[in-house]
Every structure is written in structure tokens, then in C-alpha cells.
N, CA, C and O atoms as a Maestro MAE file, in Angstrom:
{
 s_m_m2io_version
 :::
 2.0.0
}

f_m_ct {
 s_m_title
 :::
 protein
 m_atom[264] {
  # First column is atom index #
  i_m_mmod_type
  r_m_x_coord
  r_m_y_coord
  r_m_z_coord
  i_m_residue_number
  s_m_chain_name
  s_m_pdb_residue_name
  s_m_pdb_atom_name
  i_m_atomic_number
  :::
  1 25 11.997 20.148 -13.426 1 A "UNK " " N  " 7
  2 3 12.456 18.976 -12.711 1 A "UNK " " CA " 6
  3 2 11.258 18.130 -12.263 1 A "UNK " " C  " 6
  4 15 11.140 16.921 -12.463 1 A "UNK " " O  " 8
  5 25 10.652 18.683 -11.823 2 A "UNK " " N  " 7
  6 3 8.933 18.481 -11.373 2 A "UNK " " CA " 6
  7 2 8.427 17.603 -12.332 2 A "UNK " " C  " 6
  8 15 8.162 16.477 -11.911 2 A "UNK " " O  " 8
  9 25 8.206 17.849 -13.632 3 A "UNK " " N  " 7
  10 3 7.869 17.442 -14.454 3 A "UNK " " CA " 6
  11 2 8.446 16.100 -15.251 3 A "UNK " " C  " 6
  12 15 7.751 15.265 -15.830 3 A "UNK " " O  " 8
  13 25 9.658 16.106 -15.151 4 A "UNK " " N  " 7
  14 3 10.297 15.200 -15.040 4 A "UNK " " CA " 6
  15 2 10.194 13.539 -14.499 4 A "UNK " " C  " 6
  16 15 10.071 12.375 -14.880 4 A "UNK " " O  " 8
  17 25 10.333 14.335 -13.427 5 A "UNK " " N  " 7
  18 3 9.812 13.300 -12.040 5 A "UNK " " CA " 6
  19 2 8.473 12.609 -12.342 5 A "UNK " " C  " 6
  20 15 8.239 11.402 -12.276 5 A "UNK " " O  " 8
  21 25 7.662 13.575 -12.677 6 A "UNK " " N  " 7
  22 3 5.872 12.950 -13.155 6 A "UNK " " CA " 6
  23 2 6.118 12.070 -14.334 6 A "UNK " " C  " 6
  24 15 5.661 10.929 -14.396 6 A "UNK " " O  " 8
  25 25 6.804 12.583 -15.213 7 A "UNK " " N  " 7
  26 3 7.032 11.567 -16.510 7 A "UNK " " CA " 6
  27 2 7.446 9.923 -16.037 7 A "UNK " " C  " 6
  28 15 6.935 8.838 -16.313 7 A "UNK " " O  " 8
  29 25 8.707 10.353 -15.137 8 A "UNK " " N  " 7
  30 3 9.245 9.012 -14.904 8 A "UNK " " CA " 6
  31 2 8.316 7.815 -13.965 8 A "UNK " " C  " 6
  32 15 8.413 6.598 -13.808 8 A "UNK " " O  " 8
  33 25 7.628 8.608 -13.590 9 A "UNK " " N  " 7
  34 3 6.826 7.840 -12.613 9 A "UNK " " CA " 6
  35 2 5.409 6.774 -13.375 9 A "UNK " " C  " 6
  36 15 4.980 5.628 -13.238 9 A "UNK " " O  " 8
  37 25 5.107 7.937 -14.158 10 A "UNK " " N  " 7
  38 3 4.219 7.681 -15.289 10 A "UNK " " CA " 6
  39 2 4.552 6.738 -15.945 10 A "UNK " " C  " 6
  40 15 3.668 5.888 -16.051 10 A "UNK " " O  " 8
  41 25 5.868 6.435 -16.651 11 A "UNK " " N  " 7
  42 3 6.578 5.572 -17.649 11 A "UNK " " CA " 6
  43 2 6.404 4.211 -16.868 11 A "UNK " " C  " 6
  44 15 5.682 3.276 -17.214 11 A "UNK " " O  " 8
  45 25 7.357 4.295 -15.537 12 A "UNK " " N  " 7
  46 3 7.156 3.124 -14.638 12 A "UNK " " CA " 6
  47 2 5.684 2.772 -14.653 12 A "UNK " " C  " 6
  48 15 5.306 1.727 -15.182 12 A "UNK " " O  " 8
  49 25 4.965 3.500 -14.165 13 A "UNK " " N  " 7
  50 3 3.544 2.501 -13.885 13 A "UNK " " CA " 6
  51 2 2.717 2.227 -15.289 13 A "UNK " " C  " 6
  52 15 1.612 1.710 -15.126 13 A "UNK " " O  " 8
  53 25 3.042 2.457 -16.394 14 A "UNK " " N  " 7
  54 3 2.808 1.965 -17.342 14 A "UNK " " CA " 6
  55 2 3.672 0.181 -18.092 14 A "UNK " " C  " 6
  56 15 3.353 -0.884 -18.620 14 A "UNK " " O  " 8
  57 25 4.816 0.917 -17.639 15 A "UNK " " N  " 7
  58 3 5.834 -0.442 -17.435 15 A "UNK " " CA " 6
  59 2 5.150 -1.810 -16.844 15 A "UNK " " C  " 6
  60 15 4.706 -2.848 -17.336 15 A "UNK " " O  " 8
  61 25 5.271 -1.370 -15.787 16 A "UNK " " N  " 7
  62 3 4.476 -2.352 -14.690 16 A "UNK " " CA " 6
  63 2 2.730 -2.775 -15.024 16 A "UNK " " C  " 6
  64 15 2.221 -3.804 -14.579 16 A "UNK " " O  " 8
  65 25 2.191 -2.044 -15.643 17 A "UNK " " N  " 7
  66 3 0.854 -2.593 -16.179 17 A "UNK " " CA " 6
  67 2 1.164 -3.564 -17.113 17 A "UNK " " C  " 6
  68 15 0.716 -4.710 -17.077 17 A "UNK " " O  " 8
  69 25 2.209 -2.964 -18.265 18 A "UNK " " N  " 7
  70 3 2.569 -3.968 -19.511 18 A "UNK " " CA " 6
  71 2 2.846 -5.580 -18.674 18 A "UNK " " C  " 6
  72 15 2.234 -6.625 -18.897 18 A "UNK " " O  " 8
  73 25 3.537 -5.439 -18.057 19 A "UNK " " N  " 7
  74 3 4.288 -6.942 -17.707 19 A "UNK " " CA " 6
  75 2 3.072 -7.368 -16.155 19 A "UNK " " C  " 6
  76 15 3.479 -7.931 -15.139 19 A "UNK " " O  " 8
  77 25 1.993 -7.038 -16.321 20 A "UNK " " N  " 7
  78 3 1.216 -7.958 -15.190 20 A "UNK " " CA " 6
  79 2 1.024 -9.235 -15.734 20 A "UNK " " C  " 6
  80 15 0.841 -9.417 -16.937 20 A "UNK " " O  " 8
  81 25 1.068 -10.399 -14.637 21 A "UNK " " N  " 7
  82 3 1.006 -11.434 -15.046 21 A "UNK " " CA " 6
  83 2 -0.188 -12.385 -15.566 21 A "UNK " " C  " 6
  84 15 -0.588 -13.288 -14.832 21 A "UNK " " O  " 8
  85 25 -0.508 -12.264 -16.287 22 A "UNK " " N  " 7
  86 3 -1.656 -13.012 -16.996 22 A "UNK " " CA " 6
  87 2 -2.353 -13.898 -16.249 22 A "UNK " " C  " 6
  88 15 -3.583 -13.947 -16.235 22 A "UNK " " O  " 8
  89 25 -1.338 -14.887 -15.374 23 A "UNK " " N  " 7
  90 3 -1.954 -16.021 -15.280 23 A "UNK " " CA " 6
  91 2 -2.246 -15.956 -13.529 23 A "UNK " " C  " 6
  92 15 -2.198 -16.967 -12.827 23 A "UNK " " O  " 8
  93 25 -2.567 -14.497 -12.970 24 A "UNK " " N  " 7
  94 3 -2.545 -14.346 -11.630 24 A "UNK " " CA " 6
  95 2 -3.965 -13.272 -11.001 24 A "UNK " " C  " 6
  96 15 -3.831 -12.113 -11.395 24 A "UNK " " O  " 8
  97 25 -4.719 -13.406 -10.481 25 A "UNK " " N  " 7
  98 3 -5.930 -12.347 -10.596 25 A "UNK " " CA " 6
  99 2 -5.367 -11.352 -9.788 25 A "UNK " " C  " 6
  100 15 -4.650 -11.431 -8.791 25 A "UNK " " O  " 8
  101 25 -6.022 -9.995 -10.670 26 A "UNK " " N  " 7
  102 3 -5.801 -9.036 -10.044 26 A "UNK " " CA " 6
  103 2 -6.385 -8.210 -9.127 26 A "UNK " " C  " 6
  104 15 -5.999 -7.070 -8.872 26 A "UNK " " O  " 8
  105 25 -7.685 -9.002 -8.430 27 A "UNK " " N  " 7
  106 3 -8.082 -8.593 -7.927 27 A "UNK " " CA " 6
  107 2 -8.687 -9.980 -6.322 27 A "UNK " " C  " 6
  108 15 -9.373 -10.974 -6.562 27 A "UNK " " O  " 8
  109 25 -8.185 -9.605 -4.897 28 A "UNK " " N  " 7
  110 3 -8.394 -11.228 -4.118 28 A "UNK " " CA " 6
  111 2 -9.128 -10.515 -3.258 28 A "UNK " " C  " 6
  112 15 -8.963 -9.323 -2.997 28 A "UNK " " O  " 8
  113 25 -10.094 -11.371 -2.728 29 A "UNK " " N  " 7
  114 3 -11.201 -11.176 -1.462 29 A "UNK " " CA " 6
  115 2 -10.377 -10.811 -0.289 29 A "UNK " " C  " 6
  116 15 -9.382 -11.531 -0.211 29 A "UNK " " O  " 8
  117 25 -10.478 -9.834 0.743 30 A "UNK " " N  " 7
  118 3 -9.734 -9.115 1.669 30 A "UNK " " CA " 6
  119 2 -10.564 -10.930 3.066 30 A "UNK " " C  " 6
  120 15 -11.620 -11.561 3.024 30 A "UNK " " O  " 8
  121 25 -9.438 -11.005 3.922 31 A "UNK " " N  " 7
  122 3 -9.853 -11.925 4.890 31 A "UNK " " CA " 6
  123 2 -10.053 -11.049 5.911 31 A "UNK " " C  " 6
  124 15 -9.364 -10.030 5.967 31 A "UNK " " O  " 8
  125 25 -10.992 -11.311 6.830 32 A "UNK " " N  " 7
  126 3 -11.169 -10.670 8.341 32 A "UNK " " CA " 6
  127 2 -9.954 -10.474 8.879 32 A "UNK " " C  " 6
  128 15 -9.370 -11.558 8.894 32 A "UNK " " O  " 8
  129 25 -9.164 -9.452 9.414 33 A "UNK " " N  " 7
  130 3 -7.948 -9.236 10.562 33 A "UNK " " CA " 6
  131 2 -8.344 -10.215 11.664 33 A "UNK " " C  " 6
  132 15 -9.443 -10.316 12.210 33 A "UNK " " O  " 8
  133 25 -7.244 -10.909 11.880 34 A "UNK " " N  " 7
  134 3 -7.226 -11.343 12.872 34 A "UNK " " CA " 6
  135 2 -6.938 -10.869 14.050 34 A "UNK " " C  " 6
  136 15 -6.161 -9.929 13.877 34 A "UNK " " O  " 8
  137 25 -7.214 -11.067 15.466 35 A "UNK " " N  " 7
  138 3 -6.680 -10.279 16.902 35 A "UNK " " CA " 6
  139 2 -5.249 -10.155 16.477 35 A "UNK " " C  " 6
  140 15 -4.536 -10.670 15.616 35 A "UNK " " O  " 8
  141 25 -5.091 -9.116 17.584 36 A "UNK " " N  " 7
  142 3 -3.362 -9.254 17.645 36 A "UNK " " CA " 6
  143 2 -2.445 -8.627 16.518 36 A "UNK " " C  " 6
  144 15 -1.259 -8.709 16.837 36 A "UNK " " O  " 8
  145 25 -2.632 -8.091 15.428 37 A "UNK " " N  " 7
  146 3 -1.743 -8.338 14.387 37 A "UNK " " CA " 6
  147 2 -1.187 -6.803 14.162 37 A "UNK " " C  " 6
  148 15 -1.587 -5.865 14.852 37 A "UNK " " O  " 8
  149 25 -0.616 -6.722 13.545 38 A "UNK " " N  " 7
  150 3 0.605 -5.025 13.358 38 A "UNK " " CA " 6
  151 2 0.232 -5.047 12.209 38 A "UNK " " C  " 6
  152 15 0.016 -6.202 11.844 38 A "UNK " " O  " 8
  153 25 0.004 -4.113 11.258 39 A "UNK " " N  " 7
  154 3 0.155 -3.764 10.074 39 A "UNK " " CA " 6
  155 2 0.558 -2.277 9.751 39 A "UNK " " C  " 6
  156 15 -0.162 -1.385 10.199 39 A "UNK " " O  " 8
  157 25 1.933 -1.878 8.822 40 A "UNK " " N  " 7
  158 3 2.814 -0.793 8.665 40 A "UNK " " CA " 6
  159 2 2.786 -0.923 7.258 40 A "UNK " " C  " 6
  160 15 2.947 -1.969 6.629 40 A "UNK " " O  " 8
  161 25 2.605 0.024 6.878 41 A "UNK " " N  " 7
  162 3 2.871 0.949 5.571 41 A "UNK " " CA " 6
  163 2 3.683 2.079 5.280 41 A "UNK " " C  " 6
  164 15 3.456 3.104 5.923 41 A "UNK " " O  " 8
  165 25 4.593 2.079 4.425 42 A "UNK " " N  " 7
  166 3 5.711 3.518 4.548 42 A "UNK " " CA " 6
  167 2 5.123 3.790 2.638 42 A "UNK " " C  " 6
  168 15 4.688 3.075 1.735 42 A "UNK " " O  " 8
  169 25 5.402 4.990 2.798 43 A "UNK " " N  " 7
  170 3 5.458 5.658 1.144 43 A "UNK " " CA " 6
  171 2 6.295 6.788 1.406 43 A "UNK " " C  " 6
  172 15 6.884 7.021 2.461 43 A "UNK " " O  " 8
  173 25 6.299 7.625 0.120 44 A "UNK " " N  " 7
  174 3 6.964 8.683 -0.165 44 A "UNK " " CA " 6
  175 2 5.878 9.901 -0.380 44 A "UNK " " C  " 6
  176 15 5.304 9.874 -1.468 44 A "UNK " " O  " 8
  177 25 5.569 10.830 0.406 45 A "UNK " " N  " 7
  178 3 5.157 11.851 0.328 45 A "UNK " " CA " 6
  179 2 5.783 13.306 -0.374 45 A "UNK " " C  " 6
  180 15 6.989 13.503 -0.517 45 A "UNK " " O  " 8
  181 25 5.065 13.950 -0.643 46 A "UNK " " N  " 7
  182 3 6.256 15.497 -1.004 46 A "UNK " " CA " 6
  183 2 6.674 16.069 -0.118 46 A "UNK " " C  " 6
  184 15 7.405 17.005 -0.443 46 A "UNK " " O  " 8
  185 25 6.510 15.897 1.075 47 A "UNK " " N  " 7
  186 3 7.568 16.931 2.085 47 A "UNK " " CA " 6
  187 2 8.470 15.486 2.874 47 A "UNK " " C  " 6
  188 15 9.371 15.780 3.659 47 A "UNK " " O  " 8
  189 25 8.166 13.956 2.610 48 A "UNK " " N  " 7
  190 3 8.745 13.026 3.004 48 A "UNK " " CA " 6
  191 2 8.316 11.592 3.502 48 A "UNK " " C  " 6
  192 15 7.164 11.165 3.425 48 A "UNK " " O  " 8
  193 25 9.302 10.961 3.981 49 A "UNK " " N  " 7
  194 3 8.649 9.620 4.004 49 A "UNK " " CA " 6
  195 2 7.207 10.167 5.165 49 A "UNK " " C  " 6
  196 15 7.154 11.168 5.880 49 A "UNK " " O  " 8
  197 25 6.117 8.993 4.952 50 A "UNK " " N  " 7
  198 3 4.896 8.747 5.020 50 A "UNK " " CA " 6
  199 2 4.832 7.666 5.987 50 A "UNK " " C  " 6
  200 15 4.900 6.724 5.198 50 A "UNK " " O  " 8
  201 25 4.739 7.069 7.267 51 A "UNK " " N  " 7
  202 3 4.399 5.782 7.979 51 A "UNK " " CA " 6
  203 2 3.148 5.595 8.307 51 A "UNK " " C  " 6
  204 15 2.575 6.485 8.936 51 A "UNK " " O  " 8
  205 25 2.440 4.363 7.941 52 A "UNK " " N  " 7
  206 3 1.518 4.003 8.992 52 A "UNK " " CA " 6
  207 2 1.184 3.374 9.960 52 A "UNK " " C  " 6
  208 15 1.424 4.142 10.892 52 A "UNK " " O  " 8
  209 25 0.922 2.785 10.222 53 A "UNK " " N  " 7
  210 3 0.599 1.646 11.451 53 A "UNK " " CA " 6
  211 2 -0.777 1.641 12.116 53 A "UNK " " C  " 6
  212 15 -1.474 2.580 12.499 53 A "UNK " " O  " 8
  213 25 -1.032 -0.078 12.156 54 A "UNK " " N  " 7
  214 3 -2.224 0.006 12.377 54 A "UNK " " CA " 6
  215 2 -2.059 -1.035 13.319 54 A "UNK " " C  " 6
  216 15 -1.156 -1.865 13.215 54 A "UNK " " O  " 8
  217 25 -3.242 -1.027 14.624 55 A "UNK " " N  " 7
  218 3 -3.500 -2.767 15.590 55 A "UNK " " CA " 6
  219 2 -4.513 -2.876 15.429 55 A "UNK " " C  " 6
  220 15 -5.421 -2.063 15.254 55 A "UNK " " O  " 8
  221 25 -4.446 -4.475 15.497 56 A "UNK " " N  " 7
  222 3 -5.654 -4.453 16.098 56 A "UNK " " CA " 6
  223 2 -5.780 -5.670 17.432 56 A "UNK " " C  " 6
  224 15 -4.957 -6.485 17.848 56 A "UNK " " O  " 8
  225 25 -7.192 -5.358 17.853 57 A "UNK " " N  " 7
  226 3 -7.421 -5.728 19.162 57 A "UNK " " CA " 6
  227 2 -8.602 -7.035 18.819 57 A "UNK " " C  " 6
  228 15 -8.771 -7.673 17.780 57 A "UNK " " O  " 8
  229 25 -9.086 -7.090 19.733 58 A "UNK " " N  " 7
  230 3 -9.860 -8.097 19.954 58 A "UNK " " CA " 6
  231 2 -11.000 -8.250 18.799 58 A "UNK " " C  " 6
  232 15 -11.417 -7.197 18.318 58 A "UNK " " O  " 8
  233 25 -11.525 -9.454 18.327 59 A "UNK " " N  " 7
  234 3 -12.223 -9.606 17.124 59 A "UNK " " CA " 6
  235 2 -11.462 -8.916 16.001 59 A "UNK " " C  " 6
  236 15 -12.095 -8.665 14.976 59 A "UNK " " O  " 8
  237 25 -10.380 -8.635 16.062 60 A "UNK " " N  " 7
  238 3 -9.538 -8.003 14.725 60 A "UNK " " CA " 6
  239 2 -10.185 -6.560 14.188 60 A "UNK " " C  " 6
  240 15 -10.161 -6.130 13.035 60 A "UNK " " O  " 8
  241 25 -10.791 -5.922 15.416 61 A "UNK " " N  " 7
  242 3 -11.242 -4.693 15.148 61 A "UNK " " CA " 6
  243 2 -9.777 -3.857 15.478 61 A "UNK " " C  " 6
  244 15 -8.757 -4.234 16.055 61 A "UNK " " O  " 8
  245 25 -10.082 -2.773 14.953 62 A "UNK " " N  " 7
  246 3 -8.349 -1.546 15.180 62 A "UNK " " CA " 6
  247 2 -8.924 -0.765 16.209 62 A "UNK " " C  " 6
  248 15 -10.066 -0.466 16.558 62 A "UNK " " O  " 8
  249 25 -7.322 -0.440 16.730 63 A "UNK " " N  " 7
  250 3 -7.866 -0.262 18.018 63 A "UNK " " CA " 6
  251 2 -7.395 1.333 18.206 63 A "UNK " " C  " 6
  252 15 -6.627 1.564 17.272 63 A "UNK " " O  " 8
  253 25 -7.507 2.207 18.816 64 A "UNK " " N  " 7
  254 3 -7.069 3.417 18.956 64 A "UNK " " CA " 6
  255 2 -5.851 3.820 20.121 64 A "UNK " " C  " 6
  256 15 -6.184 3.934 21.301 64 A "UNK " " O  " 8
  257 25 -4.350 4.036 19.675 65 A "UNK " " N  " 7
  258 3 -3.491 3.990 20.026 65 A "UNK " " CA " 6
  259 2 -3.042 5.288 20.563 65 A "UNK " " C  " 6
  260 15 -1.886 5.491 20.932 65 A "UNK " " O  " 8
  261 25 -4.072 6.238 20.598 66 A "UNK " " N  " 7
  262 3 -3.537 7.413 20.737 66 A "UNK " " CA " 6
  263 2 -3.457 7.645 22.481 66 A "UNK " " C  " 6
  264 15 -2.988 8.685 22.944 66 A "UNK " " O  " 8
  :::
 }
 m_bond[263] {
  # First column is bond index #
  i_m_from
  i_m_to
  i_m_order
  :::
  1 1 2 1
  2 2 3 1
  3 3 4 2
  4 3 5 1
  5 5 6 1
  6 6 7 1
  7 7 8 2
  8 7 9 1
  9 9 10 1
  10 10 11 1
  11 11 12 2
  12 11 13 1
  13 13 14 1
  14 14 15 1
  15 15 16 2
  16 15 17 1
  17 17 18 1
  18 18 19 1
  19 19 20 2
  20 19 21 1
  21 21 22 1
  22 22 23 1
  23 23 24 2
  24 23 25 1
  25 25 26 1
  26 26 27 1
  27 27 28 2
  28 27 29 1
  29 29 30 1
  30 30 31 1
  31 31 32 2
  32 31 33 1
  33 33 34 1
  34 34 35 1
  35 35 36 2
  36 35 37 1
  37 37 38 1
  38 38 39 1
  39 39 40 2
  40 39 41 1
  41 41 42 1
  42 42 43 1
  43 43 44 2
  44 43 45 1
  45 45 46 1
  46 46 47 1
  47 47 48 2
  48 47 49 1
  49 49 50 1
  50 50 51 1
  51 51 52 2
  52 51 53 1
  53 53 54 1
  54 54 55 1
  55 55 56 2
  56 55 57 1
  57 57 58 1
  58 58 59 1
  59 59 60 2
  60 59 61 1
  61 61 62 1
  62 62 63 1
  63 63 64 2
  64 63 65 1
  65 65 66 1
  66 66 67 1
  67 67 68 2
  68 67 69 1
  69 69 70 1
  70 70 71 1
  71 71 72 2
  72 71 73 1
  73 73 74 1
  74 74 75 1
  75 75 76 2
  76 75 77 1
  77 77 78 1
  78 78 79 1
  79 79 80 2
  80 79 81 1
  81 81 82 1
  82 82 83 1
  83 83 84 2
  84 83 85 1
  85 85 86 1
  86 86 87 1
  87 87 88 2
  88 87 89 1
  89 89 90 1
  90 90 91 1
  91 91 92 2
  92 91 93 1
  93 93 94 1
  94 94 95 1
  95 95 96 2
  96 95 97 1
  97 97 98 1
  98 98 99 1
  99 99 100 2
  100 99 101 1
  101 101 102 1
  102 102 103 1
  103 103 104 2
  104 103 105 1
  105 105 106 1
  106 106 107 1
  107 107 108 2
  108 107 109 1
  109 109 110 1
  110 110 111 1
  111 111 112 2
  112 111 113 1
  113 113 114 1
  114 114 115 1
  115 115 116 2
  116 115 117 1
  117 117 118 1
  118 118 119 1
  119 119 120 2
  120 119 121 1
  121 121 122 1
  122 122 123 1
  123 123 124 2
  124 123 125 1
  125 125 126 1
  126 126 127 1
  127 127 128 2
  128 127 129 1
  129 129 130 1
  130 130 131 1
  131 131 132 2
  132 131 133 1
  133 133 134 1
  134 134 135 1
  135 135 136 2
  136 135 137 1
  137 137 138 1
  138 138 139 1
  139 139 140 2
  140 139 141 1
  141 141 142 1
  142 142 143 1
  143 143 144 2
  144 143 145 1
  145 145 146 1
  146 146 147 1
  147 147 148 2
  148 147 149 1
  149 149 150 1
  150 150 151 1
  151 151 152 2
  152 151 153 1
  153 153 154 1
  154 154 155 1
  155 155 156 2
  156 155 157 1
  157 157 158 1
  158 158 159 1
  159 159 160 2
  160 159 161 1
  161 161 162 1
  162 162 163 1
  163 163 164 2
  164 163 165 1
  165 165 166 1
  166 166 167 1
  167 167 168 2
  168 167 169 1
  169 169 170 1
  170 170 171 1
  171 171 172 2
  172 171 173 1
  173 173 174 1
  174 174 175 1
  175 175 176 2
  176 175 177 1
  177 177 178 1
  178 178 179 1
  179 179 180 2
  180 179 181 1
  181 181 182 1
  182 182 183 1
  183 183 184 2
  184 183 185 1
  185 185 186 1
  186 186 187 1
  187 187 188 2
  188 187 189 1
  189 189 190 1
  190 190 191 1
  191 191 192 2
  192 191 193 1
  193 193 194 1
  194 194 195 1
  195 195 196 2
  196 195 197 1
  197 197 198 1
  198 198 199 1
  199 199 200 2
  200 199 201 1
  201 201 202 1
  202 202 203 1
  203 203 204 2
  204 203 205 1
  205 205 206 1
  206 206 207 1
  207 207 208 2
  208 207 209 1
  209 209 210 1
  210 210 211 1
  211 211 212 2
  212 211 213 1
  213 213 214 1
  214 214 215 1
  215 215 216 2
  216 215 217 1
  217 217 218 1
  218 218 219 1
  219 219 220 2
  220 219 221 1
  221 221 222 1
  222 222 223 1
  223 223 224 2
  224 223 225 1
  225 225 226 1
  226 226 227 1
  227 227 228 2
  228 227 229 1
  229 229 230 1
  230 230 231 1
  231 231 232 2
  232 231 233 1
  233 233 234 1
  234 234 235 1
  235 235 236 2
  236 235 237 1
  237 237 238 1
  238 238 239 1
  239 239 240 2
  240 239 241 1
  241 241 242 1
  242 242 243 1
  243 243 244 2
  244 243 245 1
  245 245 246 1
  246 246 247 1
  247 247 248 2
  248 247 249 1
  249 249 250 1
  250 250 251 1
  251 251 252 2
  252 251 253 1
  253 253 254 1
  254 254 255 1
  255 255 256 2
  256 255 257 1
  257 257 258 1
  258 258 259 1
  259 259 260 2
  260 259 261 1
  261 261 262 1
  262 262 263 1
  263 263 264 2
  :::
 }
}
């Protein structure tokens, strides 16, 4: 089943390479964070969903939320 799963995943991101868009770069200069801002990320891990979250604070440095 395992294996499976790796295939299909494989197929997709080969998929998705075929059809990148030509006329769009694939690669853009990251801008400084600005103060203030939230940034969240979710994925799929093997034991389950994955969240992140990030702030940041003043000069758009991240700030430690713990």
C-alpha cells in the first residue's frame, strides 16, 4: 500500500513539472518580512497533519512565542 502511495505521489510531481509554465520564473527574490505579519503552513506528515506558524515582531524579525 506504502508503495503505492510513493508511486502516486511520484506520478503527480512529475505531472506538475510537465505542465510548469514557461512563461513564469521559477525562481523570485524573497522580500524582507515586514513587522506584524502571521505566516502558517499546514502539510501532511506520517503520523498527521503538520502546522506551522510563524510572527514576527519588530523590524520583521520572528519572534519567540513560546
Amino acid at each position: 500500500m506504502r508503495y503505492m502511495e510513493v508511486q502516486q505521489s511520484v506520478d503527480f510531481i512529475m505531472e506538475q513539472l510537465d505542465n510548469l509554465p514557461a512563461d513564469k520564473p521559477l525562481l523570485m527574490e524573497m522580500k524582507k518580512p515586514q513587522a506584524g505579519c502571521l505566516a502558517v503552513s499546514m502539510t501532511e506528515g506520517w503520523r498527521g497533519e503538520i502546522v506551522h506558524a510563524a510572527i514576527t515582531g519588530r523590524g520583521g524579525r520572528s519572534r519567540d512565542t513560546r
